[in-house]
N, C-alpha and C positions, 0 to 999 in steps of 0.2 A: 542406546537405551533412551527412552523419553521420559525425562523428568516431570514426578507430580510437585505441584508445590503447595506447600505448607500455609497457612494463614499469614503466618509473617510474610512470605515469600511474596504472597499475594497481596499484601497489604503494601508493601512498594511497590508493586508490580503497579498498583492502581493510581499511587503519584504518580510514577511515570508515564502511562496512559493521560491522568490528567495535566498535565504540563502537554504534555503532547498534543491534546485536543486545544486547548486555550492558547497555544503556537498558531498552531490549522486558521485559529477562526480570525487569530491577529493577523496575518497575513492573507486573510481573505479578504478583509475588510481594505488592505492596500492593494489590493491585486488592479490595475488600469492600465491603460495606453501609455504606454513614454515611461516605465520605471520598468528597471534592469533588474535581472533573476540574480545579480549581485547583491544588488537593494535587500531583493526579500532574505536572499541569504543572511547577510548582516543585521539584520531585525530580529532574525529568527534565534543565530547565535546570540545575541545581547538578551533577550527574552527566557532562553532557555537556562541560560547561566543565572539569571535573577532570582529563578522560583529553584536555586536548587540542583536543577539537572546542571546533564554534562551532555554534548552532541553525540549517537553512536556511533554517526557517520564520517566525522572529521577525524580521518588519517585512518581509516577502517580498510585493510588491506592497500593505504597509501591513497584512498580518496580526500581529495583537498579541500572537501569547504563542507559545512553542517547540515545542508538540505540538496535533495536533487530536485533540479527542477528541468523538466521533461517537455519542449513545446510543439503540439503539432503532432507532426509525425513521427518523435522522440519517444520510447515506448516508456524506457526508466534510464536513471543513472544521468539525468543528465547535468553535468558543470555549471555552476553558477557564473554568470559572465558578464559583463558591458552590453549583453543582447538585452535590448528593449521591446520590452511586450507590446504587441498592438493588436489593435479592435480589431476580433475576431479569430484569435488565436483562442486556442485551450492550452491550459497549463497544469500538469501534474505535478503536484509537492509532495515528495515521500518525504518523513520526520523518522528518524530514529533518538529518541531520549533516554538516557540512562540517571536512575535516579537511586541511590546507595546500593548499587550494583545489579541494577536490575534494568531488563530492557523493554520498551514500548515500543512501536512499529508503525507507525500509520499512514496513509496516504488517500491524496484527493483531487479530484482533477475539476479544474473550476473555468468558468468562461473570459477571458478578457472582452468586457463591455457588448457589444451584442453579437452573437455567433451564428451560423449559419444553422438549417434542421437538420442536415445531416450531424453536425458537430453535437446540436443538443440531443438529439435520440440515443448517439451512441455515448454521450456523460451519463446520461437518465438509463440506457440498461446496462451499463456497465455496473454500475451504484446497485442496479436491481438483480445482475446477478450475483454479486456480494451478498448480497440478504438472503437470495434462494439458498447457496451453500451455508450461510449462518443459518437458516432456518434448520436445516436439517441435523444440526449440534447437539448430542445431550450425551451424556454416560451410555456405553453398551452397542454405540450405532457404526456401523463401518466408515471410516475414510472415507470409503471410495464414492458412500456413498453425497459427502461433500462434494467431490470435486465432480461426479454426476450430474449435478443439480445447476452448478455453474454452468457448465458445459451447452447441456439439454437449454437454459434460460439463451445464453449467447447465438446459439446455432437458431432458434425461433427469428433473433435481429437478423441472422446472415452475419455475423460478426466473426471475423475470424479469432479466433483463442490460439494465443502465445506458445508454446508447448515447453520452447527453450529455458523458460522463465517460470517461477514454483513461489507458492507461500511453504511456510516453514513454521517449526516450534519456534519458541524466543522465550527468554526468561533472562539468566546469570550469562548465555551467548546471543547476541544478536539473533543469531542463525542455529538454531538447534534442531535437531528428528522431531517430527518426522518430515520429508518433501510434504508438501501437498499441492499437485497438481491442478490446474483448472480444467478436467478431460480427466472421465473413466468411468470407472460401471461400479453400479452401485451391488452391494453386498463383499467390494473387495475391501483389500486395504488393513492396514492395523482398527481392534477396534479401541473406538475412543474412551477414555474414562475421565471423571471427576477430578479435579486437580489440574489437567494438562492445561497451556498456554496457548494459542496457535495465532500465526499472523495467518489472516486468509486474506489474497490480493489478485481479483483476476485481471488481467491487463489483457486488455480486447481491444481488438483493429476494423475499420472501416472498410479495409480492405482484406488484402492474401494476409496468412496470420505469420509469415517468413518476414524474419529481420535481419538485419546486420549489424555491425558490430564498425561504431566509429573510430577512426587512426588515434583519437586521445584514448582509446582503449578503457571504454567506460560505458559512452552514450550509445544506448543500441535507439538502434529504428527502422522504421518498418522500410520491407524490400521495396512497396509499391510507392514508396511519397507519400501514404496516405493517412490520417490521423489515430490515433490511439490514447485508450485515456485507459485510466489504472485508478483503483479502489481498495484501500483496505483497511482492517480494522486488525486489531489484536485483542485475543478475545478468550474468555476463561471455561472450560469444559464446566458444568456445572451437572449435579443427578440428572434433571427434568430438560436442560434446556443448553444457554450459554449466557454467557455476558459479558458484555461491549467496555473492553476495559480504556478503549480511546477514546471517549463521547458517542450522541450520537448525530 
């Protein structure tokens, strides 16, 4: 069953989004050559505990540390470590923030100092097909026809779309109904209504859109070596439209 929420429901819903967003932009602002995904990790926990939240991610099915951070060819999930970013990596940071029992969801994948055209092209539509499927959000419209929109935007790059890997509701669970895939046709799908929550996050590849799955049993990435970056927002079904409950 997919939970609508309530005003109040919605009303933390939207601290937590904004703690989440003011996280995002603190660690953007540290993002350089020579600091460790450990680093941002520990900024990010100190930061999120201050305004309030709690991390969703630390010890969430036994994952160890408050943010993932994804470099390269890392698609999600990935451990915060002693690895030092250098010039010309991408790095994706997914946040999950729980703020008086409520969940935010976000994620962004940013340039370490100057990156190569292929790296920026695929940051730049990956972000742009997050907005095609937000575009398509209001009360009354099919799923499917979300995850169309993605889909149809990424395949124009030649970018390979993740299949293994889904945004999803969020609210009171991290992870709630319904999937929402990046891939499908439009007119399927549950339809959407006013109230619902939804993280929408397409994660798109440079290359083959097949991944693996790392021995720490976490960090997936891609089969070819090839770079991928991830985008998402958590975002409130509204009559007419949506809105952007993580910044924008």
């Amino acid at each position: 069953m997919i939970d609508i929420k309530n005003n109040f429901e919605i009303k933390k819903m939207e601290r937590a989004g904004l703690i989440n967003y003011q996280t995002h932009k603190l660690l953007e602002s540290k993002i350089k050559p020579g600091i460790t995904t450990l680093e941002l990790n520990d900024i990010a926990e100190e930061f999120i505990k201050s305004k309030g939240g709690i991390p969703s991610f630390l010890g969430y099915n036994g994952f160890p540390k408050t943010i993932c951070t994804s470099v390269n060819e890392e698609v999600v999930h990935g451990i915060p470590s002693l690895k030092k970013l250098k010039k010309g990596d991408i790095i994706s940071i997914d946040i999950g923030v729980i703020y008086q029992g409520y969940h935010s969801d976000s994620a962004w994948t940013y340039p370490v100092g100057e990156i190569s055209h292929e790296k920026k092209v695929l940051l730049e539509e990956t972000k742009n097909a997050l907005y095609a499927g937000l575009k398509q959000i209001k009360n009354g419209v099919h799923l499917g026809d979300v995850s169309s929109a993605i889909e149809k935007h990424a395949k124009k790059f030649n970018l390979g779309v993740v299949r293994e890997l889904v945004g999803h509701g969020v609210g009171k669970h991290l992870h709630e109904e319904p999937d929402i895939p990046n891939y499908g046709k439009k007119g399927t799908g549950i339809i959407l209504k006013s109230g619902m929550t939804l993280a929408i996050e397409p994660m798109l590849n440079l290359g083959t859109r097949k991944i693996w799955l790392e021995d720490d049993d976490w960090t997936i990435i891609t089969q070819d070596g090839k770079p991928s970056a991830h985008f998402e927002h958590t975002v409130l079904v509204t009559d007419d439209g949506y809105k952007i409950l993580t910044g924008e």
